[in-house]
Biopython code that builds the backbone (N, CA, C, O; Angstrom):
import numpy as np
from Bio.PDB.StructureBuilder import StructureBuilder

atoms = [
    (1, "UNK", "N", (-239.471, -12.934, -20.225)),
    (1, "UNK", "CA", (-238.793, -11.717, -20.667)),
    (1, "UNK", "C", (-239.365, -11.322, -22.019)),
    (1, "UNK", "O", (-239.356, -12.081, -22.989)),
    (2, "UNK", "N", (-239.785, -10.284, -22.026)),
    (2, "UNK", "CA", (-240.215, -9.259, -23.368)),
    (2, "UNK", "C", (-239.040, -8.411, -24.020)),
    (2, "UNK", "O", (-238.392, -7.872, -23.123)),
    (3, "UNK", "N", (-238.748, -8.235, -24.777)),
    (3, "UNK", "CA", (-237.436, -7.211, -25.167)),
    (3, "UNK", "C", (-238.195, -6.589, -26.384)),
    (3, "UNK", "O", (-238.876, -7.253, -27.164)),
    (4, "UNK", "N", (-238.043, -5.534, -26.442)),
    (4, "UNK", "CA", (-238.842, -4.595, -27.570)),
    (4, "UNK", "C", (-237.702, -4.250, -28.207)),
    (4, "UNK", "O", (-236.863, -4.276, -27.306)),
    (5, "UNK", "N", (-237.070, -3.893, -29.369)),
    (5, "UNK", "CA", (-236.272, -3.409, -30.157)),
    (5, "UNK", "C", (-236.464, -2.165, -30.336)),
    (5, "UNK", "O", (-237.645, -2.025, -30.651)),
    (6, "UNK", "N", (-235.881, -1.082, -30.302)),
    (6, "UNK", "CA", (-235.911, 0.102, -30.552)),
    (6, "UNK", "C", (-236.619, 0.266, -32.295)),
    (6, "UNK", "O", (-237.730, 0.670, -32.636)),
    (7, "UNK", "N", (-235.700, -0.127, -32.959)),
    (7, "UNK", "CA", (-235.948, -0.466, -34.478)),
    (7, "UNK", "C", (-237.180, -0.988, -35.293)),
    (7, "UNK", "O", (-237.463, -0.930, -36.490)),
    (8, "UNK", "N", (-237.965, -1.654, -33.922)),
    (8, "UNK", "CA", (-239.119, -2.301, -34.005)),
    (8, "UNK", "C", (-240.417, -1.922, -33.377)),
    (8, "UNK", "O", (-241.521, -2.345, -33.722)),
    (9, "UNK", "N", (-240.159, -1.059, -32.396)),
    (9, "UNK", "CA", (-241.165, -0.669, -31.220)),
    (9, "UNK", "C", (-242.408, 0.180, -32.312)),
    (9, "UNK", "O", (-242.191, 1.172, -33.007)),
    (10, "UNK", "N", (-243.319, -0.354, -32.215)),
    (10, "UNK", "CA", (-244.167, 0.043, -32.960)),
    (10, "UNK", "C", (-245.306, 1.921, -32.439)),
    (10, "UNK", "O", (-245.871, 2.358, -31.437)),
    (11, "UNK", "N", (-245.078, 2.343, -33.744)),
    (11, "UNK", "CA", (-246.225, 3.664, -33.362)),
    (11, "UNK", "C", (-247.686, 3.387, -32.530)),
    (11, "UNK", "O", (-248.181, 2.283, -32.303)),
    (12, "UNK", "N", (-248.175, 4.590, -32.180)),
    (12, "UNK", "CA", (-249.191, 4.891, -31.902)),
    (12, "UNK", "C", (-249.946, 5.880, -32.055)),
    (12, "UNK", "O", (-249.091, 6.765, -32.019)),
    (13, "UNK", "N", (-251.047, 6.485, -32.221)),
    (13, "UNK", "CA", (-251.753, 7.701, -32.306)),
    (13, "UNK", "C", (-251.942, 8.449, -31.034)),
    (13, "UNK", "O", (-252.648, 8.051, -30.109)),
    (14, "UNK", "N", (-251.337, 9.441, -31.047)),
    (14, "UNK", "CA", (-251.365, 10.330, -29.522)),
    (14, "UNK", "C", (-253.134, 10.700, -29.712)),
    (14, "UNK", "O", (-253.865, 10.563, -30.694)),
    (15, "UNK", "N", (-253.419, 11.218, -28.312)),
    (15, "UNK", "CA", (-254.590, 11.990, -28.475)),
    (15, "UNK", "C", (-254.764, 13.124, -28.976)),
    (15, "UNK", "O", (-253.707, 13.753, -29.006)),
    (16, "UNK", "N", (-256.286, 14.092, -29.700)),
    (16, "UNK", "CA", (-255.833, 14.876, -30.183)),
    (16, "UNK", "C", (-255.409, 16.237, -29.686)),
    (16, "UNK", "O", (-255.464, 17.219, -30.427)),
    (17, "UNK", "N", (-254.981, 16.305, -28.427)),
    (17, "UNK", "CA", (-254.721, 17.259, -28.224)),
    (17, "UNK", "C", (-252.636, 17.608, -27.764)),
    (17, "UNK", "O", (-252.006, 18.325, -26.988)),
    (18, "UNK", "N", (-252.306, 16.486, -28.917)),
    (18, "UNK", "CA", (-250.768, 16.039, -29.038)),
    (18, "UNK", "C", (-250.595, 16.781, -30.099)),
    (18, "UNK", "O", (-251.668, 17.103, -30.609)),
    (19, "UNK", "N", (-249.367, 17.309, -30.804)),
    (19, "UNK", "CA", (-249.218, 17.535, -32.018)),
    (19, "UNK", "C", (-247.834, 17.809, -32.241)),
    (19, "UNK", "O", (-247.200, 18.252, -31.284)),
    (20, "UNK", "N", (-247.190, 17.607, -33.441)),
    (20, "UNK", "CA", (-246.195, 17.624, -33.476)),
    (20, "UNK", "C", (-245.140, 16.756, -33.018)),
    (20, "UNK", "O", (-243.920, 16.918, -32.996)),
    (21, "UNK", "N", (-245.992, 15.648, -32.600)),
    (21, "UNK", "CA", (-244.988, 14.887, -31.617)),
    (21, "UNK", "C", (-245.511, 12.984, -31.945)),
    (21, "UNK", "O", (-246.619, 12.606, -31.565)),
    (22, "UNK", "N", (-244.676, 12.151, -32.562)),
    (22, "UNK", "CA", (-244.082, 10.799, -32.960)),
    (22, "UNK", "C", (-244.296, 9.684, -31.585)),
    (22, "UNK", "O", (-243.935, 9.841, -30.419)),
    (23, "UNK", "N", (-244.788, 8.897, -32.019)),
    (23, "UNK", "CA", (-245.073, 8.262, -30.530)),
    (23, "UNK", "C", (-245.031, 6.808, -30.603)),
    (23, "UNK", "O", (-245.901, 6.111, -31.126)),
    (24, "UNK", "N", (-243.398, 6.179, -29.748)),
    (24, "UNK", "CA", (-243.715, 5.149, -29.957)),
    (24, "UNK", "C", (-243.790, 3.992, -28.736)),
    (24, "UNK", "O", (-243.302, 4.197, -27.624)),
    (25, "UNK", "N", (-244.546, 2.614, -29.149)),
    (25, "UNK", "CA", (-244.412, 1.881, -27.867)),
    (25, "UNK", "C", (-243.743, 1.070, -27.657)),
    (25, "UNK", "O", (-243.846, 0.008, -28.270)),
    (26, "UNK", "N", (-242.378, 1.365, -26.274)),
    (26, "UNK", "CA", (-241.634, 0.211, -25.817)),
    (26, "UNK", "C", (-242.194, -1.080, -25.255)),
    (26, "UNK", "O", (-241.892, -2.181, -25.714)),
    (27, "UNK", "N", (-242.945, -0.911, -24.337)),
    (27, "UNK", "CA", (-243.441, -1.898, -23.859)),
    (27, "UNK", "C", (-244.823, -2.055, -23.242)),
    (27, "UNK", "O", (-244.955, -1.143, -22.426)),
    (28, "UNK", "N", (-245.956, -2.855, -23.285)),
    (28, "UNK", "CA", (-247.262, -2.428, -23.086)),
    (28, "UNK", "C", (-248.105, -2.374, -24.568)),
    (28, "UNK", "O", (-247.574, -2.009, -25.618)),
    (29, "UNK", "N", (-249.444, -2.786, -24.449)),
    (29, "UNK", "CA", (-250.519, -2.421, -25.549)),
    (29, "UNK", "C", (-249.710, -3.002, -26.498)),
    (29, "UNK", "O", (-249.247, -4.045, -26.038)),
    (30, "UNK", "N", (-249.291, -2.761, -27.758)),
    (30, "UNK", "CA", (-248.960, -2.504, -28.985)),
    (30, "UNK", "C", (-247.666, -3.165, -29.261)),
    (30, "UNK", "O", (-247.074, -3.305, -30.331)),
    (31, "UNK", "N", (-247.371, -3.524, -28.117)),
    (31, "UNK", "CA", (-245.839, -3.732, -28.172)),
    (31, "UNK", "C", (-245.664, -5.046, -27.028)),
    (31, "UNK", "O", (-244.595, -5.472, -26.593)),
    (32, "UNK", "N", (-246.790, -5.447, -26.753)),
    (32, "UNK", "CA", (-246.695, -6.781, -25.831)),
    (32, "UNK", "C", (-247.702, -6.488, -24.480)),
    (32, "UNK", "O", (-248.079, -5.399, -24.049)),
    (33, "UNK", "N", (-247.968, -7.720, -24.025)),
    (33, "UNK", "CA", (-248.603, -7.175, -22.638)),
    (33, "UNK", "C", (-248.097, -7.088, -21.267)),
    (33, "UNK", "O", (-247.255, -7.933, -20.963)),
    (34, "UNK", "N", (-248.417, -6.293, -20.440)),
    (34, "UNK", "CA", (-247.579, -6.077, -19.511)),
    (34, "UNK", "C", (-248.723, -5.980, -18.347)),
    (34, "UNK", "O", (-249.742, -6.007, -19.036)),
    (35, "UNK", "N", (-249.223, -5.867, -16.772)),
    (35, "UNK", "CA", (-249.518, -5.844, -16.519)),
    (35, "UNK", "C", (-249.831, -4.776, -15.572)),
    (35, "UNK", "O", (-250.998, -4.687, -15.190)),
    (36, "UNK", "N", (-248.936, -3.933, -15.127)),
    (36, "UNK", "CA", (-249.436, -2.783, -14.457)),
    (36, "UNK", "C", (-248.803, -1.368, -15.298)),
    (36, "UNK", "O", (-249.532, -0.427, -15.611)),
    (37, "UNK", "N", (-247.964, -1.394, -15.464)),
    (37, "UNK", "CA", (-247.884, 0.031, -16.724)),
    (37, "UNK", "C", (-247.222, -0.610, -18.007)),
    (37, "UNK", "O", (-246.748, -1.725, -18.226)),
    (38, "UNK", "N", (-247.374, 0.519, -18.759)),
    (38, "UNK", "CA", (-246.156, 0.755, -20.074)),
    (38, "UNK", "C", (-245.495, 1.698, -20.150)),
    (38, "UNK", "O", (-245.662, 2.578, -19.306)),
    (39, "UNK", "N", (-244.495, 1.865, -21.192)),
    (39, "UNK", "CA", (-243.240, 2.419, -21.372)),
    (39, "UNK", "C", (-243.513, 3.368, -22.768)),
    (39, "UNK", "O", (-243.974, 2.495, -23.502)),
    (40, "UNK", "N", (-243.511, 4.674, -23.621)),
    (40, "UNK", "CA", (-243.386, 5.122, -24.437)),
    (40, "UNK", "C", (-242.050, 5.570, -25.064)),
    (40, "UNK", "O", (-241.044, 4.957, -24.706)),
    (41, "UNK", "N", (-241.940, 6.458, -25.858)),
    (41, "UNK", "CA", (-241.214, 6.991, -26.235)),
    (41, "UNK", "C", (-241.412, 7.731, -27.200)),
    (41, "UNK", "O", (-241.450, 7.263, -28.338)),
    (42, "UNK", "N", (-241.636, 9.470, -26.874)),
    (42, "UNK", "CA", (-242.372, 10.519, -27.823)),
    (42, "UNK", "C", (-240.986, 11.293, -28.296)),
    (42, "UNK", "O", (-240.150, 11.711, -27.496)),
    (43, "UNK", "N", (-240.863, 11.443, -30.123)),
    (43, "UNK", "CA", (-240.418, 12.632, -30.408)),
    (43, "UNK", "C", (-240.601, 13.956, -30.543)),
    (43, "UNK", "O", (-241.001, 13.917, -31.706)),
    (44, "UNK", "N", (-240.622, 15.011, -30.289)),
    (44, "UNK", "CA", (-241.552, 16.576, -30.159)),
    (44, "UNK", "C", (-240.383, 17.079, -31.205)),
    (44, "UNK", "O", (-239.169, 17.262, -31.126)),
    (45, "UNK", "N", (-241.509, 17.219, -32.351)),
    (45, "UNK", "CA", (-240.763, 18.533, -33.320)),
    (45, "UNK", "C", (-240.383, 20.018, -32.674)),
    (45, "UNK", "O", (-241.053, 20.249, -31.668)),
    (46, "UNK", "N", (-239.554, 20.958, -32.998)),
    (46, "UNK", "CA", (-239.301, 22.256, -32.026)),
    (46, "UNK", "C", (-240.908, 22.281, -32.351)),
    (46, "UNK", "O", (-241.471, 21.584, -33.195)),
    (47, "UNK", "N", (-241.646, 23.465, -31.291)),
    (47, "UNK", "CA", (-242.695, 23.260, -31.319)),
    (47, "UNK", "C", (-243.877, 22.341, -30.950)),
    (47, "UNK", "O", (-244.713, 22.602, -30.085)),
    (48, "UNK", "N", (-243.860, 21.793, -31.328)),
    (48, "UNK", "CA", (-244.592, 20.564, -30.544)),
    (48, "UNK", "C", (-244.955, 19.897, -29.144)),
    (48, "UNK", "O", (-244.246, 19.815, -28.141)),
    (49, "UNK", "N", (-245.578, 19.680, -29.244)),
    (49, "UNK", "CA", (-246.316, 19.229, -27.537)),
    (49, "UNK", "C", (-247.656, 19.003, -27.136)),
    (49, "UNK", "O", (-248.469, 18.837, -28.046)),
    (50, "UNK", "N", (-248.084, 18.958, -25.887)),
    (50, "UNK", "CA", (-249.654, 18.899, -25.688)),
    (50, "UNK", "C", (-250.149, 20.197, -24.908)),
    (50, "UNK", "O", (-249.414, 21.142, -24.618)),
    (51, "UNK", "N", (-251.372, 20.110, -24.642)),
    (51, "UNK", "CA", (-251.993, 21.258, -24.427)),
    (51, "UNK", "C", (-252.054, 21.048, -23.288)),
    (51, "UNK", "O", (-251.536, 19.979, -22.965)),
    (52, "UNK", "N", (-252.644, 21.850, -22.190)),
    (52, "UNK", "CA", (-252.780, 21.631, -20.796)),
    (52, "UNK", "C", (-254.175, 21.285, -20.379)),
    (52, "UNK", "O", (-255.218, 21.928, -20.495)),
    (53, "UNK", "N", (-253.937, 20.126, -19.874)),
    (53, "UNK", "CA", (-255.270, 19.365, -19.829)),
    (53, "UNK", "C", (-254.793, 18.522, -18.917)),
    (53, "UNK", "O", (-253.643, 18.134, -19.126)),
    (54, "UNK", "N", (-255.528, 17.979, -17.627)),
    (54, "UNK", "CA", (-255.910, 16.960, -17.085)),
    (54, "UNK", "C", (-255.838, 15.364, -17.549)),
    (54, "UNK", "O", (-256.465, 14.977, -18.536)),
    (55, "UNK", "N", (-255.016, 14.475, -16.747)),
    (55, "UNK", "CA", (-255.140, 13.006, -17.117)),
    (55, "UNK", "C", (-255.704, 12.300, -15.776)),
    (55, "UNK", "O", (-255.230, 12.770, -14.742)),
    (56, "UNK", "N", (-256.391, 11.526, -15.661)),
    (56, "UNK", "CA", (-257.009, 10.897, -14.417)),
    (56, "UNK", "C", (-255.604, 9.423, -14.394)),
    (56, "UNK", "O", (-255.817, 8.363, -13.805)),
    (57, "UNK", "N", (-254.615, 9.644, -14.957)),
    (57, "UNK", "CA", (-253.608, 8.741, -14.429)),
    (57, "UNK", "C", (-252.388, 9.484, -14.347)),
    (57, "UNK", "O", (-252.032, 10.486, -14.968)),
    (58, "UNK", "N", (-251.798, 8.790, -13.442)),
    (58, "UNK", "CA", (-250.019, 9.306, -12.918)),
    (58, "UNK", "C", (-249.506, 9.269, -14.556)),
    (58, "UNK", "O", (-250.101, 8.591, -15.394)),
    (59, "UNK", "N", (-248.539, 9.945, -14.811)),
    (59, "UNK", "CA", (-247.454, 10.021, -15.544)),
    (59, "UNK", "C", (-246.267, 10.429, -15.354)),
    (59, "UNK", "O", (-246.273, 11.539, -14.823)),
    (60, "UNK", "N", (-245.067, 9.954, -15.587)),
    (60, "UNK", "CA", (-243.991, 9.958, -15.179)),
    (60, "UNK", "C", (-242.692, 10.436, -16.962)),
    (60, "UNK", "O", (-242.984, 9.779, -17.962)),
    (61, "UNK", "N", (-241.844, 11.161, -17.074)),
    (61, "UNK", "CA", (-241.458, 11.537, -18.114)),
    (61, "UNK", "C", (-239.783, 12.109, -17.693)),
    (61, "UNK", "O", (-239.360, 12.856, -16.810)),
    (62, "UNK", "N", (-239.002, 11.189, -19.022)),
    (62, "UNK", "CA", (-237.772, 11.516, -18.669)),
    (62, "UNK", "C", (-237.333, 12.409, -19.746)),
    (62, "UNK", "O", (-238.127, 12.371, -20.686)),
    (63, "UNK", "N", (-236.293, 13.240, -19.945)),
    (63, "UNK", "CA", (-235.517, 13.480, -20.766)),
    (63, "UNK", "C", (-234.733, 13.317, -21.499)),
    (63, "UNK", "O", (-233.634, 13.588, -21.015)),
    (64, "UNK", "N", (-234.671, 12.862, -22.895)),
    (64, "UNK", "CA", (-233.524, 11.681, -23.009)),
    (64, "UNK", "C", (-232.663, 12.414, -24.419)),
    (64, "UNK", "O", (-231.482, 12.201, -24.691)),
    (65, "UNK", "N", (-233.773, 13.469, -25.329)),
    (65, "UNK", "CA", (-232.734, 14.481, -25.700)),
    (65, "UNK", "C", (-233.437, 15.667, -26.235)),
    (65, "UNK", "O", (-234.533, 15.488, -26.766)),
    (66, "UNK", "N", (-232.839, 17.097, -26.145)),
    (66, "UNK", "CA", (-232.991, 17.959, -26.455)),
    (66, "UNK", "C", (-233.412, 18.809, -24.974)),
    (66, "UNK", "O", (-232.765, 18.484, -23.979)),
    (67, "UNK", "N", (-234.373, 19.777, -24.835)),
    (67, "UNK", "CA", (-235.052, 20.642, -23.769)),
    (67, "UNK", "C", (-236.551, 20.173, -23.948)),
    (67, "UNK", "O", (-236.975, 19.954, -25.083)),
    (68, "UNK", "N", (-237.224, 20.043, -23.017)),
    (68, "UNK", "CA", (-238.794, 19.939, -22.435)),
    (68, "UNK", "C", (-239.404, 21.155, -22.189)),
    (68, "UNK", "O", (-238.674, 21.465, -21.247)),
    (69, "UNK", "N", (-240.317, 22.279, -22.309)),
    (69, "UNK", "CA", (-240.814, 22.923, -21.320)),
    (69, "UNK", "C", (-242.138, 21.810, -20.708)),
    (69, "UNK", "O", (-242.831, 21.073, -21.410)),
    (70, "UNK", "N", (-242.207, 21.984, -19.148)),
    (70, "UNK", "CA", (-243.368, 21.112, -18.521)),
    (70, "UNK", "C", (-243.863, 21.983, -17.809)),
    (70, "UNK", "O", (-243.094, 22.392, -16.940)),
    (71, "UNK", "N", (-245.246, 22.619, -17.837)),
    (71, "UNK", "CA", (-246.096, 23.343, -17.769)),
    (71, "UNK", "C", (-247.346, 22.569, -16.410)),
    (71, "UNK", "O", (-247.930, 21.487, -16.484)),
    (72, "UNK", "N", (-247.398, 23.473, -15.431)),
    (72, "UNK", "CA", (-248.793, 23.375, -14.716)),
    (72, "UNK", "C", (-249.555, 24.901, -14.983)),
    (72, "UNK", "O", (-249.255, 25.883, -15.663)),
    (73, "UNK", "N", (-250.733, 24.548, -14.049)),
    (73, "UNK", "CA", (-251.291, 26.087, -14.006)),
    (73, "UNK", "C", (-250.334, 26.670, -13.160)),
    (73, "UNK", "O", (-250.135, 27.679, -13.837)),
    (74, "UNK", "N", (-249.508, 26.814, -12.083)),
    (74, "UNK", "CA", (-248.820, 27.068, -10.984)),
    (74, "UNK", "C", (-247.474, 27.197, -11.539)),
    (74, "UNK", "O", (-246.729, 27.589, -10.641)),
    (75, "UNK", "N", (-246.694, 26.992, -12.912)),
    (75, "UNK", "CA", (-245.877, 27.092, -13.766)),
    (75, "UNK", "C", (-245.404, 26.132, -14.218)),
    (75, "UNK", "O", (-245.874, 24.995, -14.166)),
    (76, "UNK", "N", (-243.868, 26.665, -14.989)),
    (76, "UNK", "CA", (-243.411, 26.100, -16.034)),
    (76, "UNK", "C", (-242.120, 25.711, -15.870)),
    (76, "UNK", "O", (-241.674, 26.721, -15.328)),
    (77, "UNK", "N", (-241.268, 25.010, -15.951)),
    (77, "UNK", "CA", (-239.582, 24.518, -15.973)),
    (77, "UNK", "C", (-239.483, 23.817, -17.216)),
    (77, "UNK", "O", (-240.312, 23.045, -17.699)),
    (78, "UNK", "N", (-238.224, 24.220, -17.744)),
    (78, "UNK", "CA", (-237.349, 23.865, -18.614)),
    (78, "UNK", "C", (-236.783, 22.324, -18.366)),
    (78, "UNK", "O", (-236.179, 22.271, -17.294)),
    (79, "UNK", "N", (-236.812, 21.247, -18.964)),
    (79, "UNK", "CA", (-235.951, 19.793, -18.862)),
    (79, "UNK", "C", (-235.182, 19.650, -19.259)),
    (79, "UNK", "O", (-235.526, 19.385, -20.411)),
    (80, "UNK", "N", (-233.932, 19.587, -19.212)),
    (80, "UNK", "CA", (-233.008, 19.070, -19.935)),
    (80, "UNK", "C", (-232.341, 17.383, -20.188)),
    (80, "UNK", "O", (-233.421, 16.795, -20.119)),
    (81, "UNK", "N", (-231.949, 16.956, -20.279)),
    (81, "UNK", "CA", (-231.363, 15.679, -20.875)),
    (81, "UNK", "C", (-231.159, 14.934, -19.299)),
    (81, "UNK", "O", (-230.361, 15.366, -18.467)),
    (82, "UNK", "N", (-231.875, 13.970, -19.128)),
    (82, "UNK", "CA", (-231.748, 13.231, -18.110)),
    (82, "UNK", "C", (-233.118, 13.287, -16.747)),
    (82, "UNK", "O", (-233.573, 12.381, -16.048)),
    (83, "UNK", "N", (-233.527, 15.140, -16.831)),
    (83, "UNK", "CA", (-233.726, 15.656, -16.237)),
    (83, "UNK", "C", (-235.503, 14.422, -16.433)),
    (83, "UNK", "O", (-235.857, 13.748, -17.401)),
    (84, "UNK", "N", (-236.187, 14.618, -15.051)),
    (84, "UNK", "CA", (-237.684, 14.317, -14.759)),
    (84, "UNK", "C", (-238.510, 14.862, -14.191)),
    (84, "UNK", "O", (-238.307, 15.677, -13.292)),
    (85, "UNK", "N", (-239.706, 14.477, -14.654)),
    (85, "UNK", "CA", (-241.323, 15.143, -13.855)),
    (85, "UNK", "C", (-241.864, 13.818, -13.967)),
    (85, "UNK", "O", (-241.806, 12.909, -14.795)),
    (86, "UNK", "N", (-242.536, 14.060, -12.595)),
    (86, "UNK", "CA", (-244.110, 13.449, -12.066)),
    (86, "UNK", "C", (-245.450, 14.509, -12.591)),
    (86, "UNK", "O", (-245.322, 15.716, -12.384)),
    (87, "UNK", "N", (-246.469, 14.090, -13.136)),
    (87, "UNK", "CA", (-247.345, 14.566, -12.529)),
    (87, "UNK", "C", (-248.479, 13.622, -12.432)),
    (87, "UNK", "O", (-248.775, 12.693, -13.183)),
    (88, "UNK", "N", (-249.241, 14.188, -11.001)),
    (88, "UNK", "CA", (-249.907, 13.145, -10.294)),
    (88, "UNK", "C", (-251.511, 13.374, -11.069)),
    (88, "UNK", "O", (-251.948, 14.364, -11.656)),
    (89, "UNK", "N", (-252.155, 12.032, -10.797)),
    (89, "UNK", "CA", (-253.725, 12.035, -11.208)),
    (89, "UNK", "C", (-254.329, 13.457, -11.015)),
    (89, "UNK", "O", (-254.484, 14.142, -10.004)),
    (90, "UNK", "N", (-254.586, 13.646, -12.192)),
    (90, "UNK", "CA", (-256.156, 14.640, -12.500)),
    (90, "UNK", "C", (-254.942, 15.846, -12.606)),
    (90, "UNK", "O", (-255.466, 16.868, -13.048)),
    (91, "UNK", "N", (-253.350, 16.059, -12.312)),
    (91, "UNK", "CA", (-252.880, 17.616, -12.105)),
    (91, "UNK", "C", (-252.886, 18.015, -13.877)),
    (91, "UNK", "O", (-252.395, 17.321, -14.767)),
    (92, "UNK", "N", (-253.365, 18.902, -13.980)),
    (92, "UNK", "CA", (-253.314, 19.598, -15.741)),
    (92, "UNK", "C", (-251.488, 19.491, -16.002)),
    (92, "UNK", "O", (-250.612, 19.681, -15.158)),
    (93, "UNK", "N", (-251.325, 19.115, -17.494)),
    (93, "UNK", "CA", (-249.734, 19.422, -17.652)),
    (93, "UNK", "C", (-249.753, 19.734, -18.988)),
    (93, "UNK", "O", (-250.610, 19.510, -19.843)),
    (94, "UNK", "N", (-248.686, 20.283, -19.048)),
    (94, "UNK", "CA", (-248.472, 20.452, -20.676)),
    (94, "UNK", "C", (-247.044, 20.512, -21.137)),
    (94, "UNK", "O", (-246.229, 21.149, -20.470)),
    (95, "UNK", "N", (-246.571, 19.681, -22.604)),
    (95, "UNK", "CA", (-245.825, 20.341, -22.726)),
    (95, "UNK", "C", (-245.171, 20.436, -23.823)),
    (95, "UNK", "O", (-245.743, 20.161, -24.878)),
    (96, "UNK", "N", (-243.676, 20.895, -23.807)),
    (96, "UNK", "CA", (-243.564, 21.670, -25.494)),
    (96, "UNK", "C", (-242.578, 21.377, -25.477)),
    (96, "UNK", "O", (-242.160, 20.899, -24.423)),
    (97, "UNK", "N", (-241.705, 21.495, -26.582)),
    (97, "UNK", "CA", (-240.249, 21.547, -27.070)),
    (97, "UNK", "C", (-239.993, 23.238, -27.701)),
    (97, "UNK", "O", (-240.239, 23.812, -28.762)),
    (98, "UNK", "N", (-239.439, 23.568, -26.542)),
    (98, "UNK", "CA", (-239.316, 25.136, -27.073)),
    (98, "UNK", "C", (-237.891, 25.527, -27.649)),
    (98, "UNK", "O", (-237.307, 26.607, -27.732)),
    (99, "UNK", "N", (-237.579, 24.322, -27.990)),
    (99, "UNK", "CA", (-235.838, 24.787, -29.350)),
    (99, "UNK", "C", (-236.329, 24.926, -30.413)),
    (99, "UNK", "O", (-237.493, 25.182, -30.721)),
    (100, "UNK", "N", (-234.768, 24.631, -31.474)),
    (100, "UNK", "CA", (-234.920, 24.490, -32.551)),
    (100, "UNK", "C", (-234.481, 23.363, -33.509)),
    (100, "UNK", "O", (-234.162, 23.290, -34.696)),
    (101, "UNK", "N", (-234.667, 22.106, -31.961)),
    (101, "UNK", "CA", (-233.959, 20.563, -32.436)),
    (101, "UNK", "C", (-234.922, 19.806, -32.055)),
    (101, "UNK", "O", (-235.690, 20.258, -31.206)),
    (102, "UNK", "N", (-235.115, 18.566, -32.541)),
    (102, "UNK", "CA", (-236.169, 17.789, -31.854)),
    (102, "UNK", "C", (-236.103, 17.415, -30.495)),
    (102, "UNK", "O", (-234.933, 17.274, -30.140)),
    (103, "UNK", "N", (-236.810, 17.233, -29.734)),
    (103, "UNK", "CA", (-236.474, 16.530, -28.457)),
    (103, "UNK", "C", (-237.037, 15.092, -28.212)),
    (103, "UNK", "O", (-237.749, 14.656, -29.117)),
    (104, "UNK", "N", (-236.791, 14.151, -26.941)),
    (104, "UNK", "CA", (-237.070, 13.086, -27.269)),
    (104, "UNK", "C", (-237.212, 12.811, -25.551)),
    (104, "UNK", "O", (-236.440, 13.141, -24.652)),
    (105, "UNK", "N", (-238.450, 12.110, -25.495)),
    (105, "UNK", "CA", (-238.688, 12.058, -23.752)),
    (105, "UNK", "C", (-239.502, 10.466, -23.794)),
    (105, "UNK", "O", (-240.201, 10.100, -24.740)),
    (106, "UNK", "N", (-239.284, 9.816, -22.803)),
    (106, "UNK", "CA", (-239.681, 8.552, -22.277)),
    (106, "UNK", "C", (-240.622, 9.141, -21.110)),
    (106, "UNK", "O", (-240.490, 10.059, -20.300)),
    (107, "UNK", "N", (-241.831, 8.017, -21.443)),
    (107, "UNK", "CA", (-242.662, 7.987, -20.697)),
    (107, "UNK", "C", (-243.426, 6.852, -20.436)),
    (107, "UNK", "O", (-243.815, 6.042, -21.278)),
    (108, "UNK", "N", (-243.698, 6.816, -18.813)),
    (108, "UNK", "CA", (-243.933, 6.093, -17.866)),
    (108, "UNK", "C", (-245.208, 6.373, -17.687)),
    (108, "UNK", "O", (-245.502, 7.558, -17.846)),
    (109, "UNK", "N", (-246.552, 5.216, -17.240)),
    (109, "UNK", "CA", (-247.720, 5.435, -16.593)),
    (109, "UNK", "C", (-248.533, 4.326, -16.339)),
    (109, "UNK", "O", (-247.932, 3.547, -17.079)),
    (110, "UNK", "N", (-249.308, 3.751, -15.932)),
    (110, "UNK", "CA", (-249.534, 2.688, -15.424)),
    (110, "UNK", "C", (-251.059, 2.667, -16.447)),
    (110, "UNK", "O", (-251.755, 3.667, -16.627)),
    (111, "UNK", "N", (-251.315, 1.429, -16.969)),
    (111, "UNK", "CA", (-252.207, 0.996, -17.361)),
    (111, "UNK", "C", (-254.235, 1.424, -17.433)),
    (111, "UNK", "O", (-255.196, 1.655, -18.166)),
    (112, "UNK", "N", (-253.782, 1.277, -16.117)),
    (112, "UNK", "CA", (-255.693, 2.263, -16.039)),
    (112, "UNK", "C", (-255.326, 3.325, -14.938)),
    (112, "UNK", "O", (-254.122, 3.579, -14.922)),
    (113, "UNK", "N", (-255.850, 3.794, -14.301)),
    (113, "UNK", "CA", (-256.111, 4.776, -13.489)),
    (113, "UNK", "C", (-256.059, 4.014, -11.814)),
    (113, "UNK", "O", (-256.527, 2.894, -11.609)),
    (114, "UNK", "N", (-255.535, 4.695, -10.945)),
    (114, "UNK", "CA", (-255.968, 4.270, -9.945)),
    (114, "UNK", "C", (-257.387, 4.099, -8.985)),
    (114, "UNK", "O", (-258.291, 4.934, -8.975)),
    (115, "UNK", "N", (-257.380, 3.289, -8.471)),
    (115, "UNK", "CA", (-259.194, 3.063, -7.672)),
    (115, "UNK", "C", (-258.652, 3.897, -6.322)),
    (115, "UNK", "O", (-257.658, 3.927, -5.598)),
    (116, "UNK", "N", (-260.172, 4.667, -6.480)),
    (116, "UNK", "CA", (-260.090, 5.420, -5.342)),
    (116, "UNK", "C", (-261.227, 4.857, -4.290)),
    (116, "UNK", "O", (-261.354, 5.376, -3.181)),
]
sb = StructureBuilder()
sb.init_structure("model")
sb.init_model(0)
sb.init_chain("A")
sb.init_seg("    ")
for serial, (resi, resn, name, xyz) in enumerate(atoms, 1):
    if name == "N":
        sb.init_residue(resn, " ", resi, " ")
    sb.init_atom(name, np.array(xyz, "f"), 0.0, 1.0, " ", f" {name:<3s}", serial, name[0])
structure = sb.get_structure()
């Protein structure tokens, strides 16, 4: 058993096409090893988010406070508190905190990429 402390879960540097947004690791890399995914946990200033771009791995993202916008080319939905998205290998996503409170989303994704 691994237990990460909230209080303790250490930062990370998003990529640069993140901004505005606090990033830390529950479990995985930085925060212990794990073997098929890790666990995050990003804050998004209002404003803040990523750009729409392509990941060659699954990601998975919860809502845990404030509103999400989550963006494809094909559109956009609003998240609210609890609320989730998938998006699958290679689909472009993006997304933002379009209030005027911080928001706070957990995220899920598995370690490398899948073999095709």
């Amino acid at each position: 058993m691994k237990v990460t402390r909230f209080a303790a879960a250490p930062g990370y540097s998003a990529p640069p096409d993140h901004r505005g947004m606090t990033c830390l690791r529950l479990q995985g890399h930085e925060a212990g090893a794990t073997d098929q995914l890790w666990l995050g946990v990003s804050h998004l200033l209002p404003g803040g988010g990523t750009d729409l771009v392509p990941s060659p791995i699954e990601k998975l993202y919860v809502v845990l406070a404030g509103a999400v916008e989550v963006s494809t080319p094909e559109g956009a939905e609003i998240l609210g508190i609890w609320d989730s998205v998938r998006f699958a290998p290679g689909e472009a996503r993006q997304l933002r905190n379009p209030g005027n409170e911080p928001a706070t989303i957990l995220l899920a994704m598995p370690l490398v990429p899948p073999m095709r």
